[in-house]
N, C-alpha and C positions, 0 to 999 in steps of 0.2 A: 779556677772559679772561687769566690771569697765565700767564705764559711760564715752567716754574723752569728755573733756571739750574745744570742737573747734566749735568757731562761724562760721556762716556760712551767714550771711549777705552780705559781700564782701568776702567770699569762704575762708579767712584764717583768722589766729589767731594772723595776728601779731600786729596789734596795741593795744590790750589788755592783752599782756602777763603781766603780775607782775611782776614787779620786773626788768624789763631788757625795758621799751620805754622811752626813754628820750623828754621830754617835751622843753628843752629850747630851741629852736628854735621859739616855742609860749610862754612863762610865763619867767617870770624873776628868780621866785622862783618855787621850787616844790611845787604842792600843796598837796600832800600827801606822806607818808613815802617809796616810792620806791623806792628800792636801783640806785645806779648810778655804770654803771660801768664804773671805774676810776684807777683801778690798773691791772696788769697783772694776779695777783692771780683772782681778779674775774672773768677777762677774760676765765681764765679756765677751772674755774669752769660753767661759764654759756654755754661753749662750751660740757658739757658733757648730754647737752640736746640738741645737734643739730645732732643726731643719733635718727632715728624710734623707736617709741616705737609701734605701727602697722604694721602688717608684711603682704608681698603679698604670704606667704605659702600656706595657706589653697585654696585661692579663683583661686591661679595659676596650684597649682597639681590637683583640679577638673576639670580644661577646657584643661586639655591636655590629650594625649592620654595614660597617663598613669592609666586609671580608664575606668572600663567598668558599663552598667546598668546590674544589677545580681535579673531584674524579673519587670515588671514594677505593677504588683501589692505588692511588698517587700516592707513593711509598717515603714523598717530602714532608713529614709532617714528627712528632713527637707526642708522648702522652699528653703531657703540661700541656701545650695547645690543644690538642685535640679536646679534654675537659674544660678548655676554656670556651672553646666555639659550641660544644654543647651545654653549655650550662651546668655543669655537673660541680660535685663538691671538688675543687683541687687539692689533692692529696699528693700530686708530684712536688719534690722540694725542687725550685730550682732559685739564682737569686731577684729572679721576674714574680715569684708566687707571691699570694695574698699572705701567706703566713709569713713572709719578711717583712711586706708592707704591714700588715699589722705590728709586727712585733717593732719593726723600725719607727713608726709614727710615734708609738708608744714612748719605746727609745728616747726619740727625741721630746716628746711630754712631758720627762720625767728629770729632762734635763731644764725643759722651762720652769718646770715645778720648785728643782732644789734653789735655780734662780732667783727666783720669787723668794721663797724663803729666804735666803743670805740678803735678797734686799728687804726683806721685812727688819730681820733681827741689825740689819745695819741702820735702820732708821728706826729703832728703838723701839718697833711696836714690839707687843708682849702677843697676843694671838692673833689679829687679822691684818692683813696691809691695810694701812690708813694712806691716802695718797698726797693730803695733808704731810705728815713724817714725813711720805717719799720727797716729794719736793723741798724739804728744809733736806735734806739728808743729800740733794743733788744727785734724785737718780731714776728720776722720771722717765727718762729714754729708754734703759734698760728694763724698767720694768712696763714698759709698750712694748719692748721688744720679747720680752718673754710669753705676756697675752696674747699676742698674737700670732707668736707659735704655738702655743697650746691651741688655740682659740682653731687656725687652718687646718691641724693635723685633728682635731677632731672630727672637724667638718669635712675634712675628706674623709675619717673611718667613718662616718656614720653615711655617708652616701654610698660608700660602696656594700656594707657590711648591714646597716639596712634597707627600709621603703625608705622612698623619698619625700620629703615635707610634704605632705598639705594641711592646711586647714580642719579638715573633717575626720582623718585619721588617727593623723600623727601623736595624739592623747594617747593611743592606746598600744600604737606601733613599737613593737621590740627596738632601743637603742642601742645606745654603746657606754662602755662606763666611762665620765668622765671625770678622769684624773685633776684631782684641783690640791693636791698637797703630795709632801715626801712620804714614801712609805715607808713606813717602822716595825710593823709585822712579821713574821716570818711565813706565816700561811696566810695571807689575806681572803677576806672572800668577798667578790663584789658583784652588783646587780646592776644590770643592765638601761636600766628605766625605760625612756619613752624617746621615742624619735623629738616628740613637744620639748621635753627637757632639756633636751640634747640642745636644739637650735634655740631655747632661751639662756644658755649658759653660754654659746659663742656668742651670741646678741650680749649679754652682759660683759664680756671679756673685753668686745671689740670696742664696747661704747667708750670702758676706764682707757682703753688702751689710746685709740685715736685722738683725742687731743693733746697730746704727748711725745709721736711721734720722731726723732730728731734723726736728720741722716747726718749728723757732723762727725759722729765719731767713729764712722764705718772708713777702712779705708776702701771697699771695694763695696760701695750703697746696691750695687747691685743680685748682692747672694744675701740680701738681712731685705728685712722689711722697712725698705725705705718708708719715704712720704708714700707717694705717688702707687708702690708695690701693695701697700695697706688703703687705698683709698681702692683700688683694683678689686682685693680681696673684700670688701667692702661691701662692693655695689654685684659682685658676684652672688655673695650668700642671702642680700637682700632679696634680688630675684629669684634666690633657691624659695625664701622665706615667705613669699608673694607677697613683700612689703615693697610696693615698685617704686613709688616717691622716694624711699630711700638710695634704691636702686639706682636711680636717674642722679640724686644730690651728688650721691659719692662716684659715680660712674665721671658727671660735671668737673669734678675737683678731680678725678687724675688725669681729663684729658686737658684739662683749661681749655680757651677762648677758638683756639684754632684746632679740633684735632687732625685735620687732613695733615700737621706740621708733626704731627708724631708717630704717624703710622710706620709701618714698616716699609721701608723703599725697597717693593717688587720691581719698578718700574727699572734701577740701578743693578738690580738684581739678574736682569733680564739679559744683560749685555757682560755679565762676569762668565769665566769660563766654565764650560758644560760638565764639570768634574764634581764628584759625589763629596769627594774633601773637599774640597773648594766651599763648595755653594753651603755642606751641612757646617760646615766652622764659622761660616758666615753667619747663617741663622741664630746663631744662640750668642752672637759677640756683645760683650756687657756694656758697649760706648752707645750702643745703641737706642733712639727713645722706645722703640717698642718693647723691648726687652724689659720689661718692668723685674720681674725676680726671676732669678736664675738656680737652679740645684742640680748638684753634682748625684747622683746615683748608679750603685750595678746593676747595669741593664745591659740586655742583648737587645735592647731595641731596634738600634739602631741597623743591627744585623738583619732580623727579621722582616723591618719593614724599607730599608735602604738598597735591598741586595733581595733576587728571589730567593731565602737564605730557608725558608717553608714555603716548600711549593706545593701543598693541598688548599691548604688557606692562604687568599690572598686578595686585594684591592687591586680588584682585574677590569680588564677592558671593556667590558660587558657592562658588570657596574658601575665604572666612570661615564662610560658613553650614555649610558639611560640613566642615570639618576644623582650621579654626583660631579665632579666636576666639568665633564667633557656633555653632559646632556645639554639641549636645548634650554638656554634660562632666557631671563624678563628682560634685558637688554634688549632680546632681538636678537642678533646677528644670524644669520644663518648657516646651517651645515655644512659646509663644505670643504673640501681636503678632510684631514682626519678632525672631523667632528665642527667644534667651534674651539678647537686647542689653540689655531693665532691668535684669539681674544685674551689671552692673558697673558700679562707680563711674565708668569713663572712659567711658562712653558721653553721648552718642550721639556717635559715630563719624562723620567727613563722606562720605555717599554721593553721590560725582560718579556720574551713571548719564544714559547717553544711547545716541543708534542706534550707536554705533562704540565706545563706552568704558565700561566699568565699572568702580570704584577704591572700596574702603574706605578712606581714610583717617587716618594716627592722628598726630593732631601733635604730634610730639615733639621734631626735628631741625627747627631753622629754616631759612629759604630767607633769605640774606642777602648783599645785594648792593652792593659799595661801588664808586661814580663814580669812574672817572678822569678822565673826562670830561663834566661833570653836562650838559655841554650837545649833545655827543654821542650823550649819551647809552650810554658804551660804558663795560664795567669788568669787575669779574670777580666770582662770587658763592663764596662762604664760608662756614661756620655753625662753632659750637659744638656739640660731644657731647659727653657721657660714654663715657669708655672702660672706665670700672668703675662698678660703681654695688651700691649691697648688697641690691639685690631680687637681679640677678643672684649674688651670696657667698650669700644662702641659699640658692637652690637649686643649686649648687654644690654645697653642705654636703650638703642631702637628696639629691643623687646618688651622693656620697663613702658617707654613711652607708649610702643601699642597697648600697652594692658588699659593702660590709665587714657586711653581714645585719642590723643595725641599724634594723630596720622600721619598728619605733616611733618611734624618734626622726625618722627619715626622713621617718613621716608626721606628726609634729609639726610638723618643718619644712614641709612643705605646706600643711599647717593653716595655720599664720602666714602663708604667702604669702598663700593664700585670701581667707583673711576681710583682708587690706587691700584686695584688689583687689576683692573679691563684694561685691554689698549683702548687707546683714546678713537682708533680708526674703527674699534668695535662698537665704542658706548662712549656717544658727546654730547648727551643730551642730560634729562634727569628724570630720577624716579619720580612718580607723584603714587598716591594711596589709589589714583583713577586709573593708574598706568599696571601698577602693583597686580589690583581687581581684576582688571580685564586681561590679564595673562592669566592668571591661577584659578580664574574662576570654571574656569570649560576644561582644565585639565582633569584626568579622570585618576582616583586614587589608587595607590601603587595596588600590583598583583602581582605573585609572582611571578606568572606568567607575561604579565603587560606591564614592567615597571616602569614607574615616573618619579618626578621629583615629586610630587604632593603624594605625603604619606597621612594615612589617617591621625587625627591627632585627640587625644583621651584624654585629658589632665580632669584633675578633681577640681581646677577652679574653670569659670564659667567662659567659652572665647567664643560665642554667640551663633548664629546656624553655620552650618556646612557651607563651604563658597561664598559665604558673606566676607564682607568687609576685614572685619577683626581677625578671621581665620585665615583670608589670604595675607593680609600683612606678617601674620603669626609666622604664617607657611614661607614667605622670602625671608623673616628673620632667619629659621631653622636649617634652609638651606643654603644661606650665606655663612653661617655657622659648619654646617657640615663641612662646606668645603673650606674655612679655617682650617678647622680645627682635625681635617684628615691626618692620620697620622701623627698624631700629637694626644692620642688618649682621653677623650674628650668628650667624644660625642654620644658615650655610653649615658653621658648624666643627663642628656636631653631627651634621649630614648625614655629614659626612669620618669621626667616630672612631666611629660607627656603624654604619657602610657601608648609611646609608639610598639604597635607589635611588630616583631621581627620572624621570619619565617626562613629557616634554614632551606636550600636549596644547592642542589648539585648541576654542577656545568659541565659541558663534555665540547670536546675540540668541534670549529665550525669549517667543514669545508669548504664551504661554499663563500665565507668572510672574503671581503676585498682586503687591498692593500690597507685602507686606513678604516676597516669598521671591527669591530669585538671580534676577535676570532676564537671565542665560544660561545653556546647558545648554551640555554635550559632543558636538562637532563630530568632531572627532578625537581618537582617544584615546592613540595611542601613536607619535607623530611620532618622537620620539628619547628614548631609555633610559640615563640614567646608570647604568651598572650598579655593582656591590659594585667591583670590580678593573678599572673604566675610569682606565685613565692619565689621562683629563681631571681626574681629582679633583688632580692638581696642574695647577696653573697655569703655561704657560710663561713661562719669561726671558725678558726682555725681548731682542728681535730683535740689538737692537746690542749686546748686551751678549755673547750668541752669539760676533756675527762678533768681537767681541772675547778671544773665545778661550774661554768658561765651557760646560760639556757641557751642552745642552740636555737638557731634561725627554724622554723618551723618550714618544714617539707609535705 
């Protein structure tokens, strides 16, 4: 298992890094041999440490609803997950916890930051980047490329770590500190601000950074922030931002003219061999158009959610058949064999199913484990994801354009998801807003006991009555999204800007189940309630970060 190496005294890493804190501002000479960065090459090479090496996968798809409890005496299970599926403060180290990810993001922050700085003082500015210098200085790209790793890794600590944006709060909502220079300190002490501040500071990063963009000097455009990776991230935080025009421009500009020509080929996908390597090394391949950025992280993800590898919590049969991928959807088709699982190209799905465990399976993230010790047998496991991808920008787009009343277009973009994910023999026709309505309108909303795909939906901006128009459109974005983004960590942020509740529940073996229906039903139904205004929808700071002086998330 990798140990990372992040101080925690003043909560980051950054005046100890090696190799990358320059000293002269105190000392006349270096006192020891670390490098200076002074050319453009180094620049960018130290810029390929300002990307997460800690991921929020594991500890996001546990606290959301896509994982039920499957027995509460089911002896498959761990601390770390166990405070993850209840909301609790995680105090287990492991290298899936929040206190890597934080400290990791960080990490990498601190390396866009010294970035920044070596291209300031190489275009001759004296105290702020002038972007004017950058570009006589010829180093525009790099420092896009630094922005907007600062710019991403804030925006994901500040979604997990606080509330999520809206409008009417977010002034007064506990943030995150954001890092905007090299630390020189030895004790730092910093404050938090506002959630507001938060997302006017990635809004200002992204704005200097995007026109600037250049993928020429990447040899591999797919693990840096390309064009196309920054147009993604873009139209993502827009919609976090409820700035939807925005949302839609930059959503436009990374799929261009045809997006059905850059989706992901499920349909190629369908016909490759049924194997867990196979299919999860497929997913994350960098020639790919969907594949917008890629990052390497240690995670057991791949473990977890590839292999019944936790068998108390898990994305079981029960909840696939009623409410996420295998439920009845707006296509039509109907039930028959196990569920509506012919209708998609990614199927068949791996059903682990035994007396203690039930798991759907969807291999996507691989389980990837390298030897420190091959004869040990001991090391640490790793994978490859996508942190953008342009299935996810389209429907992005289709939810920007419902906001902004946009129906048509909205269900065009659903269309196009559709038909790459559907078989053709299930879904050949097309969405319309009329077709959308009158599926979702008579569906009744989830319970635990009775669940469905239309879960109640909360956000603090306005999506007009229950079973109208805008809420049903709302409602097939979310669940075209859900079943994206299964397994890939994701669908925790949509729970947050929604204020979907989630209700813990326990499953017990169903005897009575056929060959192809849930072979568990509902034991307990209402264990623990995330409600719309529970303080747990943020995540607390990490413990020592606390005792190091930063205002904890309020309990």
């Amino acid at each position: 298992m990798k140990i990372d190496k992040i101080l925690y005294a003043a909560f980051l890493a950054t005046l100890f890094m090696t190799g990358v804190t320059s000293c002269d501002k105190f000392l006349d000479e270096m006192p020891d041999n670390r490098a200076e960065i002074n050319t453009q090459t180094k620049i960018r090479a130290l810029l390929t440490s300002a990307y997460p090496t800690s991921t929020y996968l594991t500890f996001s798809e546990y606290m959301s609803d896509n994982v039920d409890n499957i027995g509460d005496d089911n002896p498959g299970t761990n601390r770390f997950v166990d405070q993850c599926y209840s909301w609790e403060e995680i105090k287990e180290i492991t290298n899936d916890c929040p206190k890597y990810f934080w400290g990791g993001s960080y990490e990498a922050i601190a390396h866009a930051n010294q970035a920044l700085l070596a291209i300031q003082e190489l275009s001759g500015c004296e105290d702020e980047l002038s972007v004017s210098a950058v570009q006589k200085a010829g180093l525009t790209a790099e420092m896009a490329e630094a922005l907007l790793c600062r710019a991403y890794n804030h925006f994901m600590l500040v979604n997990f770590f606080s509330l999520n944006y809206n409008s009417s709060s977010s002034a007064s909502d506990l943030g995150i500190p954001y890092m905007e220079g090299v630390e020189t300190e030895l004790n730092p002490q910093y404050e938090r601000g506002t959630v507001k501040e938060v997302y006017e500071k990635i809004d200002r990063d992204l704005q200097t950074a995007l026109p600037y963009v250049n993928d020429a000097y990447y040899d591999v455009p797919k693990y840096h922030f390309n064009v196309k990776a920054a147009y993604a991230f873009a139209a993502r935080f827009y919609l976090f931002y409820e700035k939807w025009d925005k949302a839609v421009e930059y959503a436009t500009k990374c799929l261009g003219s045809q997006p059905s020509q850059v989706l992901r080929n499920w349909s190629a996908r369908s016909s490759m061999e049924h194997d867990r390597e196979v299919l999860s090394n497929d997913f994350i391949k960098s020639n790919y158009d969907a594949n917008l950025l890629l990052f390497t992280g240690y995670t057991a993800f791949g473990y977890y959610f590839g292999y019944p590898g936790i068998t108390k919590y898990s994305h079981n049969s029960f909840l696939s058949f009623t409410e996420v991928s295998y439920a009845l959807n707006v296509w039509g088709n109907t039930q028959s064999g196990w569920r509506n699982v012919s209708g998609w190209y990614y199927d068949p799905p791996v059903w682990y199913n035994g007396s203690t465990f039930d798991q759907i399976a969807f291999w996507k993230i691989p389980y990837l484990f390298e030897y420190t010790d091959p004869v040990a047998r001991i090391g640490y496991a790793h994978a490859v994801y996508p942190a953008l991808t342009t299935d996810e920008t389209l429907l992005t787009r289709a939810e920007a354009y419902t906001m902004l009343d946009n129906y048509d277009a909205a269900a065009a973009d659903l269309t196009t998801w559709a038909h790459n994910i559907i078989r053709t023999s299930n879904f050949s026709g097309d969405l319309t807003p009329e077709s959308i309505l009158a599926f979702y309108k008579p569906i009744d909303y989830w319970s635990a006991e009775t669940p469905t795909i239309k879960k109640k939906l909360n956000p603090a901006f306005a999506i007009g009555e229950d079973g109208g128009l805008k809420e049903s459109m709302l409602q097939c974005c979310l669940q075209f999204k859900r079943i994206d983004h299964v397994a890939q960590g994701l669908r925790w942020l949509d729970v947050k800007r929604y204020g979907i509740e989630i209700t813990r529940r326990t499953l017990q073996p169903d005897s009575s189940a056929g060959q192809y229906d849930a072979a568990f039903k509902i034991l307990k139904g209402d264990v623990d309630v995330l409600k719309v205004d529970d303080p747990r929808r943020a995540m607390q700071i990490p413990e020592d970060v606390v005792t190091a002086g930063l205002q904890p998330n309020p309990r």
